[in-house]
BAGUNU-71894 format. One record per residue: residue in three letters; x, y, z of N, C-alpha, C, CB in turn. Coordinates in Angstrom, 2 decimals. Glycine has a CB too. Layout:
# BAGUNU-71894
   aa     n_xx     n_yy     n_zz    ca_xx    ca_yy    ca_zz     c_xx     c_yy     c_zz    cb_xx    cb_yy    cb_zz
  ALA        X        Y        Z        X        Y        Z        X        Y        Z        X        Y        Z
...
//
This chain:
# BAGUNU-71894
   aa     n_xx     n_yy     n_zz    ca_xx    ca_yy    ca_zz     c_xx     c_yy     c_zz    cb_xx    cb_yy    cb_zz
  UNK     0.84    -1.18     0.00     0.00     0.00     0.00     0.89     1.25     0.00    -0.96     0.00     1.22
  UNK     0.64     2.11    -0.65     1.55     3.81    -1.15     0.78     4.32     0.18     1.02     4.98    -3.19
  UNK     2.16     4.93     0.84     1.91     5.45     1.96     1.60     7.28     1.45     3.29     5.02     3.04
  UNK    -0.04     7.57     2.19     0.01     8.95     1.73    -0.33     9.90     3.27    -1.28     9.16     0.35
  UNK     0.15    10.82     2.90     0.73    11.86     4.52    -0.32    13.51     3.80     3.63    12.31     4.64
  UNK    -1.16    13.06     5.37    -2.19    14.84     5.12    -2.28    15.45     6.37    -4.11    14.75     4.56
  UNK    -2.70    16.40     5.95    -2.54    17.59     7.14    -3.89    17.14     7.46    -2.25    19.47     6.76
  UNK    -4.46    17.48     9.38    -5.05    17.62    10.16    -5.73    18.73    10.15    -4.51    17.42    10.93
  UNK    -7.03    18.91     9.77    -7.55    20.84     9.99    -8.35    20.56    10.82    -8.38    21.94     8.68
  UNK    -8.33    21.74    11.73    -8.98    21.87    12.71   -10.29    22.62    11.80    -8.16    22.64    13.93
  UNK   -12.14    22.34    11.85   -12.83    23.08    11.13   -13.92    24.08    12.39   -13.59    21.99     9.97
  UNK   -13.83    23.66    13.81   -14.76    24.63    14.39   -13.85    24.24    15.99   -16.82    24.23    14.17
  UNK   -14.46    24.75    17.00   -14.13    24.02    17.96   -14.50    22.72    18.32   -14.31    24.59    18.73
  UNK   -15.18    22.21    17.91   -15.58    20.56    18.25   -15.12    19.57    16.49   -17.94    20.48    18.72
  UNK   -14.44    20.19    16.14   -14.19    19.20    14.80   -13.14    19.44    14.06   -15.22    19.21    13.80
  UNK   -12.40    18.56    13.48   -11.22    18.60    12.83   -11.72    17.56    11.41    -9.85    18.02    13.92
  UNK   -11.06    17.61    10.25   -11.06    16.82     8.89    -9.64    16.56     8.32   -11.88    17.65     7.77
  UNK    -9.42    15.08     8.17    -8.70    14.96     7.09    -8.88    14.77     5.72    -8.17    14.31     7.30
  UNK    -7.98    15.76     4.51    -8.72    15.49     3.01    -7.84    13.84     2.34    -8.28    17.28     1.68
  UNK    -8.67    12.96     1.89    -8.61    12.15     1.47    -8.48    12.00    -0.25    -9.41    11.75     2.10
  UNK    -7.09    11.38    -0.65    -6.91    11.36    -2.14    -8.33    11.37    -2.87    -6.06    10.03    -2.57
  UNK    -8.11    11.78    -4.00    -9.71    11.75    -4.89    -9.43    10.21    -5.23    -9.97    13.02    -6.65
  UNK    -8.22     9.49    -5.37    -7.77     8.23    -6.58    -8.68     7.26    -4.89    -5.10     7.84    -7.27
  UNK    -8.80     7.18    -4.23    -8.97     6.34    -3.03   -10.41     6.69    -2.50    -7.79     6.62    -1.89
  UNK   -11.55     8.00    -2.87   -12.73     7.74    -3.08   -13.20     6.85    -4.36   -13.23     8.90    -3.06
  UNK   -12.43     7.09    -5.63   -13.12     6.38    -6.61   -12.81     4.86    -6.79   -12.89     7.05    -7.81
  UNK   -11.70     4.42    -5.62   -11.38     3.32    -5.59   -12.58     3.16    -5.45   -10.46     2.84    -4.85
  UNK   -13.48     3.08    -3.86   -14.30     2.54    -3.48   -15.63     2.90    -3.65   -14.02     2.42    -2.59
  UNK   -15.74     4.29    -5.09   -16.97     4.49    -5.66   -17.80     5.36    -4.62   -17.63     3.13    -6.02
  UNK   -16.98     6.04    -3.01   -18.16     6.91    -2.28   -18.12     8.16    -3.25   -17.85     7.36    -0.46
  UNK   -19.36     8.94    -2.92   -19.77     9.82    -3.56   -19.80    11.16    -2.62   -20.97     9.37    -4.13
  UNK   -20.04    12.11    -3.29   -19.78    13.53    -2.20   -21.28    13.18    -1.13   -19.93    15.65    -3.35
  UNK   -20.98    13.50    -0.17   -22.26    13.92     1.03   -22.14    12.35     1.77   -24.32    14.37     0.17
  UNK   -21.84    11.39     1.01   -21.81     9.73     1.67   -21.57     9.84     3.02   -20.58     8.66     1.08
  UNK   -22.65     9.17     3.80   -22.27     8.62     5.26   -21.81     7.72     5.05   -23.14     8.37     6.26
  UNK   -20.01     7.62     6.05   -19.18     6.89     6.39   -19.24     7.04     7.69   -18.10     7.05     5.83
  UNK   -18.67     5.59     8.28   -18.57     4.99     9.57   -16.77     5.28     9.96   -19.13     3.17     9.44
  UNK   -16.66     5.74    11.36   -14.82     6.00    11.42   -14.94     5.07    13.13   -14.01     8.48    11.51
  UNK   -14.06     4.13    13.02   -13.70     3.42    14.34   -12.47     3.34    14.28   -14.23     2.10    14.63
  UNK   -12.06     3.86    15.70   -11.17     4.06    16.44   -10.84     2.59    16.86   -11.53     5.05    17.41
  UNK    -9.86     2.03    16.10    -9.55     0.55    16.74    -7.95     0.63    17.81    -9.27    -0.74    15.12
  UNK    -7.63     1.97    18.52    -6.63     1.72    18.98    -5.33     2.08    18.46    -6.75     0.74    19.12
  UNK    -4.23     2.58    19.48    -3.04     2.77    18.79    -2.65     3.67    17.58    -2.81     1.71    18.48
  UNK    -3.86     4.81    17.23    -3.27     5.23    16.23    -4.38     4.80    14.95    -1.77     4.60    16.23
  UNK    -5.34     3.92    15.08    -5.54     2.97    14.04    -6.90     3.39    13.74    -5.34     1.41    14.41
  UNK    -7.64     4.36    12.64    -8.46     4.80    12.29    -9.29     3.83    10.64    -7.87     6.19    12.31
  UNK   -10.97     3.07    11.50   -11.13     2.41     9.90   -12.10     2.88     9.56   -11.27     0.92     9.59
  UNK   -12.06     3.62     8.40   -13.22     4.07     7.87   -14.06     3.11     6.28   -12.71     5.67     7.56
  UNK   -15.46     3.26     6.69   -16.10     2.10     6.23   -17.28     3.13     5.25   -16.75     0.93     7.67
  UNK   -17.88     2.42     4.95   -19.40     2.95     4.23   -20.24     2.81     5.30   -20.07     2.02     2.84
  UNK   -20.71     3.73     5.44   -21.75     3.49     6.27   -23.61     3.17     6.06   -21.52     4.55     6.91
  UNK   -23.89     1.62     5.95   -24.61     0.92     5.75   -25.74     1.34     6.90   -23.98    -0.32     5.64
  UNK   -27.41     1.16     6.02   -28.16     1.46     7.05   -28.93     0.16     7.53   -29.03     2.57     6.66
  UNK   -29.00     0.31     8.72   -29.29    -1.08     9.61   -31.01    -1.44     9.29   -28.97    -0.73    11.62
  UNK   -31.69    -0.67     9.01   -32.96    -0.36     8.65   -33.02    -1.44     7.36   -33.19     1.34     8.33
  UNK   -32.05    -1.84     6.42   -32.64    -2.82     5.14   -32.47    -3.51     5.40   -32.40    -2.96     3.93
//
């Protein structure tokens, strides 16, 4: 895996964003506005998923 390095922005007082390659949304086809899921598995270790609705 190509290791890629981004800056941290802070966007209000309760929130910060990292920007994510465009080549690594269209890997996985999300689209602008998409709810994604982010778990904190520890150590540093951030997984971000699609976020699927439990409702279907």
């Amino acid at each position: 895996m190509k290791k890629i390095i981004r800056k941290l922005n802070k966007n209000s007082k309760y929130s910060y964003s990292v920007n994510l390659p465009k080549e690594i949304i269209e890997k996985y086809g999300w689209k602008n506005k998409q709810k994604l899921t982010i778990e904190d598995n520890g150590r540093g270790v951030l997984e971000i998923k699609d976020w699927r609705n439990p409702k279907k």
